[in-house]
Structure formats: C-alpha cells, structure tokens
C-alpha distance (Angstrom), angle and dihedral (degrees) to the residues before:
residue distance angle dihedral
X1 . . .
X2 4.11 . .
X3 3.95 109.2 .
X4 3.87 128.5 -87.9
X5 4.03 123.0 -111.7
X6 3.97 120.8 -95.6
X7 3.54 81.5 -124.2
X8 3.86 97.0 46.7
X9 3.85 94.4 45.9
X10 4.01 88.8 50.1
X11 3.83 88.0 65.8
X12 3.92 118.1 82.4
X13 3.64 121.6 -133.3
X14 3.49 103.0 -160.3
X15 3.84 115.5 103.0
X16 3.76 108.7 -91.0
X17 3.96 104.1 -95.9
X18 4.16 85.9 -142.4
X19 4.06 86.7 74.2
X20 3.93 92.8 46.3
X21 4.10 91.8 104.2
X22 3.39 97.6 36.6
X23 4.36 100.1 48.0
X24 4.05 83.2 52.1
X25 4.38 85.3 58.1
X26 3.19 95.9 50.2
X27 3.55 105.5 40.2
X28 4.08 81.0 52.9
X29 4.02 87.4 46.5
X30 3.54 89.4 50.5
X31 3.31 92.1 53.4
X32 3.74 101.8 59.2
X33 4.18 103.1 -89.1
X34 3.77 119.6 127.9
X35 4.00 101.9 -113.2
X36 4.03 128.1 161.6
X37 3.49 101.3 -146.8
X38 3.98 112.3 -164.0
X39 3.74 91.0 163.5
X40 3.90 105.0 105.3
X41 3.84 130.7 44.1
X42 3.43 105.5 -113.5
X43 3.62 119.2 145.9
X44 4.14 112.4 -128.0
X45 3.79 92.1 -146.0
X46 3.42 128.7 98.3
X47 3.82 124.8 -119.3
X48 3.87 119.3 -85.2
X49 4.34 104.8 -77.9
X50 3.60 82.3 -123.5
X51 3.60 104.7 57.5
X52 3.37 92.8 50.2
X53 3.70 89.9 56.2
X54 3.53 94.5 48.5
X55 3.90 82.3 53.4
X56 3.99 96.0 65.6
X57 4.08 89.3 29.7
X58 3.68 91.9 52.5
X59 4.13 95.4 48.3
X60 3.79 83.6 41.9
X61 4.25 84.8 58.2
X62 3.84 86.0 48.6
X63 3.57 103.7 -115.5
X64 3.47 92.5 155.2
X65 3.98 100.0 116.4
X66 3.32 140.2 84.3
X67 3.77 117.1 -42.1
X68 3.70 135.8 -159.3
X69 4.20 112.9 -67.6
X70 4.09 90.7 -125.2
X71 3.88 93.0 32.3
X72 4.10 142.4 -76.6
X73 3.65 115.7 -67.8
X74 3.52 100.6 -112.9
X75 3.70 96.7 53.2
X76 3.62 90.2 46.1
X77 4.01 91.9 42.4
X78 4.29 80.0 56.5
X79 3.64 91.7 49.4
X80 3.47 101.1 55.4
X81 3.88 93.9 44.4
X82 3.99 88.1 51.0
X83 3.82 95.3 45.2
X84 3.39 92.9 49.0
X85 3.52 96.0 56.9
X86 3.81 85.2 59.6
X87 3.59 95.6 47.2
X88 3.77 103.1 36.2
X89 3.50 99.6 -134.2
X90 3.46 136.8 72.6
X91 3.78 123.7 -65.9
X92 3.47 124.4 -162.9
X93 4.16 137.6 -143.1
X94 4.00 85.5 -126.3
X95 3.41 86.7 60.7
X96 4.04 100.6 56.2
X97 3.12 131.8 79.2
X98 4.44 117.8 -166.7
X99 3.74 103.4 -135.7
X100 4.11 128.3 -176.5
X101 4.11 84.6 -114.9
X102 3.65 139.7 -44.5
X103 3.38 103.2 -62.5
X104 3.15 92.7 49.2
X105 3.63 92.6 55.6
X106 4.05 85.7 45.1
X107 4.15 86.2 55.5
X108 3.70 97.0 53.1
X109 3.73 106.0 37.7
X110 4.25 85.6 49.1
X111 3.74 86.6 48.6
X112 4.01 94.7 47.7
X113 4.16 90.9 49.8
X114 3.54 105.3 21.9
X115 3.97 134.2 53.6
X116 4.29 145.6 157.4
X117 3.47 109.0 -50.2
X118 4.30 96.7 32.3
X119 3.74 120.8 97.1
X120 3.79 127.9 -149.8
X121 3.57 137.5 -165.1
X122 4.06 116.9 -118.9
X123 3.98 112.2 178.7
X124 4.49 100.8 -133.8
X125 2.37 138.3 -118.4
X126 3.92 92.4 69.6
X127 3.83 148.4 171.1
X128 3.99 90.1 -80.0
X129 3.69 98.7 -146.3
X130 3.75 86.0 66.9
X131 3.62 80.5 78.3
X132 4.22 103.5 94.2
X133 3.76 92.1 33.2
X134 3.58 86.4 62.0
X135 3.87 96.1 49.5
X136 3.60 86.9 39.2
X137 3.51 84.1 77.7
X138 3.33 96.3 40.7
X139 4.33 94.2 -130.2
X140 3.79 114.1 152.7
X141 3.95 103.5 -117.8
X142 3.21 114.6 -140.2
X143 3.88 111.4 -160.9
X144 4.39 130.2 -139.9
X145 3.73 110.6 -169.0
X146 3.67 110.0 -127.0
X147 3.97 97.5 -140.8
X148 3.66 120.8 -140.5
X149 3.51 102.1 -142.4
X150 3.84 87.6 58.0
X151 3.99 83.5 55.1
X152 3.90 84.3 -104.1
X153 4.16 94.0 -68.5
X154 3.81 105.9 143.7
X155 3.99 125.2 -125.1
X156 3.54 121.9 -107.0
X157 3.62 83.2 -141.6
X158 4.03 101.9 55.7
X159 3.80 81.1 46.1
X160 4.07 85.7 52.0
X161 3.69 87.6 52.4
X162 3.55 104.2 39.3
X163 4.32 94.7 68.0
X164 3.38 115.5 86.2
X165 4.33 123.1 164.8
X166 3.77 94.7 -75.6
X167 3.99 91.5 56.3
X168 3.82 112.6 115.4
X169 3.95 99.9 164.8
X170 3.53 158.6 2.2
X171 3.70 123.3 -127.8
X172 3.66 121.2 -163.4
X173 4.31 130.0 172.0
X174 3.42 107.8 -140.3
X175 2.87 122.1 -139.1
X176 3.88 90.5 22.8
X177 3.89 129.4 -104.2
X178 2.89 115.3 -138.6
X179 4.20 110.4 15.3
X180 3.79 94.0 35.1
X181 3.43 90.7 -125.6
X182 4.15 117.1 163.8
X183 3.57 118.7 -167.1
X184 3.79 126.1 -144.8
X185 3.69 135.7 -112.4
X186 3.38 95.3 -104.3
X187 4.17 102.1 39.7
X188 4.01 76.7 52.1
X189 3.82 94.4 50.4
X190 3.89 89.3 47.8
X191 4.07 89.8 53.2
X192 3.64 89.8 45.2
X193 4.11 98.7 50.3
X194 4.05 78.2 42.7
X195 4.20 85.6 61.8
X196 3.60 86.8 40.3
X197 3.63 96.3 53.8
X198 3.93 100.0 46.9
X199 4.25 90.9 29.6
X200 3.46 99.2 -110.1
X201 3.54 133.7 157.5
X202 3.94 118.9 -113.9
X203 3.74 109.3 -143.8
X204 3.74 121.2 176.4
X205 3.79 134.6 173.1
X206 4.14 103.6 -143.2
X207 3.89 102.6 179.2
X208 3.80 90.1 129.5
X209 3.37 105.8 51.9
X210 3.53 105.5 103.9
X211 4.15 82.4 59.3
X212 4.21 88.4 74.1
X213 3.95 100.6 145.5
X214 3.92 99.4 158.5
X215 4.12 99.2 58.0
X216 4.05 132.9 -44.5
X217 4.22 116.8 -30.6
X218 3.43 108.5 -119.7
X219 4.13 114.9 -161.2
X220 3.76 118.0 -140.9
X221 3.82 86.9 -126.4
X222 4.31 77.1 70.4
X223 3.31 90.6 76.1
X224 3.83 138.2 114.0
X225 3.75 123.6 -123.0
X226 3.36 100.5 -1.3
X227 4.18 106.6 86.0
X228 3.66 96.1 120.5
X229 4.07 100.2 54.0
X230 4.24 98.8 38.4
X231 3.43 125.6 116.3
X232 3.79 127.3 -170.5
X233 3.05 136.3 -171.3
X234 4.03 140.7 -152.5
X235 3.48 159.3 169.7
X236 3.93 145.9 176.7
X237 4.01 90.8 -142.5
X238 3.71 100.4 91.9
X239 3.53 107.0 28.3
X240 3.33 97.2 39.1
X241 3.75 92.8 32.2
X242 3.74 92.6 -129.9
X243 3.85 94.6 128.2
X244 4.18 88.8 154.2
X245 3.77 91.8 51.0
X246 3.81 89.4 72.6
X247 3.64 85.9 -152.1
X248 4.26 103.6 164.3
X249 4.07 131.9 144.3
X250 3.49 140.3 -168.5
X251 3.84 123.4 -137.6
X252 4.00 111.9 -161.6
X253 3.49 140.6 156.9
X254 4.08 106.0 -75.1
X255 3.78 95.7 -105.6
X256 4.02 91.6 48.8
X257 3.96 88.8 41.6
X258 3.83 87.3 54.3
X259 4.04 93.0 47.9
X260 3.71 88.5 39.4
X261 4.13 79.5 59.1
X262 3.57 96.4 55.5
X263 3.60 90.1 58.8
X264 4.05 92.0 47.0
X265 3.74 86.9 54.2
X266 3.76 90.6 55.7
X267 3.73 92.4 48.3
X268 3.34 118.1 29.5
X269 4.11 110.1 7.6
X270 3.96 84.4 -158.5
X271 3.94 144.6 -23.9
X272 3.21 131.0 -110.2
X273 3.69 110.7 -62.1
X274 4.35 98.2 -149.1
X275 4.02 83.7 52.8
X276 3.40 94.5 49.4
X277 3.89 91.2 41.5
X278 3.79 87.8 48.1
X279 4.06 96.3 46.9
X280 3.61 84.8 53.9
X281 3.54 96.6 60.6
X282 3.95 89.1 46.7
X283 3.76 89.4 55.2
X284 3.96 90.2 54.2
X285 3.86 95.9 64.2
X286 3.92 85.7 83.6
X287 4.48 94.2 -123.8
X288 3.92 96.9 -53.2
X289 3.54 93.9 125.9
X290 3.61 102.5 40.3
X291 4.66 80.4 42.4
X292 4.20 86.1 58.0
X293 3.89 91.6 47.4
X294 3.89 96.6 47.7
X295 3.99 82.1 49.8
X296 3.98 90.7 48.4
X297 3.68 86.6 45.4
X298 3.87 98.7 51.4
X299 3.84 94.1 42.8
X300 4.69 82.0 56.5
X301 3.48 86.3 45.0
X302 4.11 104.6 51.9
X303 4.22 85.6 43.9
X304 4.19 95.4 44.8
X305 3.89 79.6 43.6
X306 3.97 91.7 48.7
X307 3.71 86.2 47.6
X308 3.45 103.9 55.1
X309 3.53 108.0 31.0
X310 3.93 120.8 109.6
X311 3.40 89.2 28.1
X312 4.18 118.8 160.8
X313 3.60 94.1 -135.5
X314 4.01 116.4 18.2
X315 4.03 128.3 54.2
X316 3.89 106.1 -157.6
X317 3.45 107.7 -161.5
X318 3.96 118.5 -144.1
X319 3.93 108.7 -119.3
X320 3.79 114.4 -126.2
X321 3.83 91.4 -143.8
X322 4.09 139.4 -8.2
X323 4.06 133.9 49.7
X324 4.38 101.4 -75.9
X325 3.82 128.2 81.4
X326 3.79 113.4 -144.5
X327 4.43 116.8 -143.3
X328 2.61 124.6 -167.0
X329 3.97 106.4 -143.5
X330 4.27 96.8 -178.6
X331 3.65 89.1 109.5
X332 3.41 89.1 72.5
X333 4.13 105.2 56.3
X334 3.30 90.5 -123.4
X335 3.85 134.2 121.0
X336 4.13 114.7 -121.1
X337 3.43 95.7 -117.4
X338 3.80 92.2 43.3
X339 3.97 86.4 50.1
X340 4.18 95.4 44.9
X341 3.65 86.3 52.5
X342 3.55 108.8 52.0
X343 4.50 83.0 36.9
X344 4.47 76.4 56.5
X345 3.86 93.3 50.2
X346 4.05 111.1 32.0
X347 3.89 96.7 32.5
X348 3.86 105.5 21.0
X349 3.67 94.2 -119.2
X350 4.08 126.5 148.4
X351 3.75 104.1 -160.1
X352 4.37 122.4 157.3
X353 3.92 119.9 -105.6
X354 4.18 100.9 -138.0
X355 3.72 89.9 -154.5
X356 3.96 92.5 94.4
X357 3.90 88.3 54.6
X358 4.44 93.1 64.9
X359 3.47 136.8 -57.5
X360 4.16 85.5 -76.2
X361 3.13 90.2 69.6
X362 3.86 102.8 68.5
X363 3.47 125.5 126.2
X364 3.81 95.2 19.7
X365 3.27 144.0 97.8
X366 3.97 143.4 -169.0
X367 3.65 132.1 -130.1
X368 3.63 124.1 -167.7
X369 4.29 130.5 -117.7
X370 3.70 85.3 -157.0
X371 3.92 95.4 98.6
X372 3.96 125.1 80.6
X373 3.84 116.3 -92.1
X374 3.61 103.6 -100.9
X375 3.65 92.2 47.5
X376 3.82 95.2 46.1
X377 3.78 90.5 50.7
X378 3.57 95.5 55.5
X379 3.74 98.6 46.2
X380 4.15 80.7 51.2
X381 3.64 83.2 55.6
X382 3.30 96.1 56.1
X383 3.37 106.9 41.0
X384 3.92 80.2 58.0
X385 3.80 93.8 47.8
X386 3.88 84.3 53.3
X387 3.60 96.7 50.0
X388 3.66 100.0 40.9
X389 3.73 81.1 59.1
X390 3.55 98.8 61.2
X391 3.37 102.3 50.2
C-alpha cells in the first residue's frame, strides 16, 4: 500500500479520550434512559426567526453557487461592522476572512503562520479538540499551566519563560474554554507588548466573548500597539446558537488576511452562499440576541451556583465569562473521570472530565448552561446529592 502524508500520519485516529464520558451518555440517551447530559457546549436555543428565514428566502434567490474564496460581501461587510464594535476601531473587509466555523478559522490561520519545526505557546488547560489542528500543522506546543488558585489567569512570567528561538506565536481562547476564565485589559496588554517584544504573533479564539459576566469583554483587537501581530477569532455558533451553520471568521492584519486567502482558495474556493446570506442577517440585529442569551446564561449560572455551593465535597467555581461551570471534584479523592462516571451511572448525569484538556485541569470537571432551567437545576442537584455522598 502507497505511503501516508506527513500531515496525515501526524493526526491520531483514536477517538479523542476527552469525549469518553460523554459518547457512553448518549449512547444510553439514545437508547431510551433519562440522562442530563451537561457534557458538550451546545446552546439550547434556537437560531434567530430571522435567519432561518433568510435561509429558505436566500435559496429561493438562488444563491446556491459559487461564492467568493474569503467570503460574500455582505457577510463580510456585517463582520467588520460587528467586530468593530468589539474592538473600537475600525475593521476592515481585507482583514476577514469567512470560514466554515472557528476551528476552521483556527486551522488555516495556524497553517498560514506556523509550520514543522516552529513552536508556540498554548496556555492548558485548553479546548481539547484543538489538539489535531495543532499537529496538523505540525508546530511544537509548548504548554503554560493555567493554575487554579490564580482562577486559571496565566503569568506573564511562565509566558516569559516558555519562548525560546523556535517560538513563532502565542495562542490564547478568550474568553477561556474550559475554566471560564476572562482576562483583563491590562493582563491582555502585558501578553501583547510580551509578543511585541520577542515578535510573536498573538492569536486568540474569541467565540465567548459576548458571555462576559465578571465586568466589560475586552477583544485583543482593543489593544494598543499591537495591530499588525493580532489574531481574532469568531463565530456565529454560540451566540447566535447556530452551531450547524459553521459560520466562523478570521480577522488579521491585511497581509496575513491575504495569505490566509491563498490557503482558503486551495481549500474551500467559497462557502456556502445561503449561510453566509443568513449570518449576515444575524449580524444586523445590532447584539440583541447574543444580549438575551448572556441574560439566560447568568440567570443558569446564579441558580447552578446556589445549588452547589457549600457543598462537603465539590468547590464549583463561578466562571468569569462563557456558558460552562468548572468543579473542582479533588475534595473528593477521586480522579475526574472516575467521579463523571459513577455521577453517569448512580445519578444519570453527563458532566466533562478536564483531565484531557492538560495536567491543570485535574480534578475538575465542566458542566454546561446550555440546558433549560429546570433541567439544569436538577442535574446541579444531583451532582450535589452525589457528592455530598461521598464525603
């Protein structure tokens, strides 16, 4: 049989151990038992009524063709007037790039400024499904441990310590996934003039940030001095809750947009144009959807917290922006995936070990907001029940 790819052989095919807990729940959910499962981030909400609209109004209009490589005008046009917002200054279309989804977007800007032989720095724990677009590109990862006693902020000076000649970048998510943590303007600014200092690009995925529940969301495109290294990231699939749309962009310094394009071209040649039509029209309503879902999201959050809290055997630790709640579960001697297990089988619970995410991310694990309140509240009371019982 003809050889494999260097590329192909990088990837792992073995199913991604950070799923393990949460494939068992819903096979058994499938399968007719009565299980919460709080394992996955998938918002409960439906799309906006007008994007779905523009969906059937859109095919109806026949954009079903070709689009534009680095997206349609309109969407793009949307993009930048959204962004901005975020970043109070002006963003412009040569600086976006229409992706099927953030990880997408995270996959083709590492592959335009990163390759085999660079390193780069990525805070854990992290969003674990990161983990083959990062040796798709073959970068050497070089991990800081996001501490929990600092309520998971990293150090300037493990970052310091972490470059060494083959670093090329820094790559942050913004808010985080999965502790929830949100960084300041100024621990932001210090991580930027850090990238500055040593040349290094700033890359950050910012799906969350419209989730801010501990003070104002600043994006790292916000920040001075630093235009021509930052790298944001979006998507419509959280706060729109459009998660199948794969709807994501990339906003990049002009010259990285255009390289980022090159690579679009060879991959994709163009979205789908209805999507694209119908993110648009999410994009026009100004941030009232993604306003109602941060309120729905807060409201779970202050009744999971009143749930949990003063428990004997589990410290839940309040999230400073996004849709999980990190616990930390060490109390209880046992190991996370131990603990998520017997939660699955005596109180018919799906919750997600951390441990796959990095080393920092031992002993906890992460429940989801994206499940009506009622429901959410009585998983939180059984994951209580549960722990109360082992201690």
């Amino acid at each position: 049989m003809p050889p494999y790819s260097p590329l192909s052989l990088r990837l792992s095919d073995e199913p991604d151990p950070a799923w393990k807990v949460h494939q068992i729940a819903s096979e058994r959910k499938a399968a007719g038992e009565d299980i919460i499962i709080l394992s996955i981030g998938e918002p409960d909400s439906p799309p906006p009524p007008a994007v779905v609209a523009e969906v059937d109004a859109s095919i109806a209009r026949g954009r079903t063709r070709y689009a534009e490589a680095r997206g349609e005008a309109a969407v793009v046009a949307a993009i930048c007037g959204y962004v901005s917002r975020q970043a109070g200054r002006e963003i412009t279309p040569a600086m976006v790039n229409f992706f099927p989804g953030a990880q997408t977007a995270m996959f083709g800007m590492l592959m335009t400024i990163v390759g085999p032989g660079d390193a780069l720095i990525l805070p854990e724990p992290f969003y674990a499904p990161y983990t083959q677009v990062l040796r798709a590109s073959g970068v050497e990862v070089d991990h800081v441990p996001l501490r929990p006693e600092d309520g998971f902020h990293p150090r300037i000076d493990d970052l310091r310590a972490a470059i060494r000649p083959a670093t090329r970048a820094v790559v942050l998510t913004h808010p985080h996934n999965p502790t929830g943590a949100m960084l300041d303007r100024a621990e932001l600014q210090a991580i930027a003039d850090l990238c500055a200092e040593h040349d290094l690009w700033l890359l950050a995925d910012e799906v969350y940030g419209e989730f801010d529940f501990a003070g104002p969301y600043t994006s790292i495109l916000a920040l001075d001095g630093v235009e021509d290294r930052v790298i944001s990231l979006g998507t419509l699939s959280k706060a729109y809750a459009m998660t199948g749309f794969r709807h994501g962009w990339s906003v990049a310094p002009p010259e990285l947009a255009a390289r980022a394009g090159v690579l679009l071209e060879a991959m994709l040649f163009g979205c789908v144009q209805f999507i694209q039509d119908a993110g648009a029209v999410a994009l026009a309503d100004g941030g009232a959807f993604p306003r109602a879902e941060r309120e729905k999201y807060l409201r779970r959050l202050d009744r999971v917290m009143a749930e949990l809290e003063g428990a004997s055997a589990i410290v839940p630790r309040r999230p400073e922006a996004g849709m999980f709640v990190m616990i930390d579960i060490r109390p209880t001697g046992l190991e996370a995936e131990d603990f998520a297990l017997r939660l699955l089988d005596q109180e018919r619970v799906s919750v997600l070990p951390t441990h796959t995410f990095g080393p920092s991310g031992a002993g906890h694990v992460r429940i989801s907001l994206g499940m009506d309140d009622e429901q959410l509240v009585e998983a939180a009371r059984r994951i209580r029940r549960f722990a109360d019982g082992l201690a």
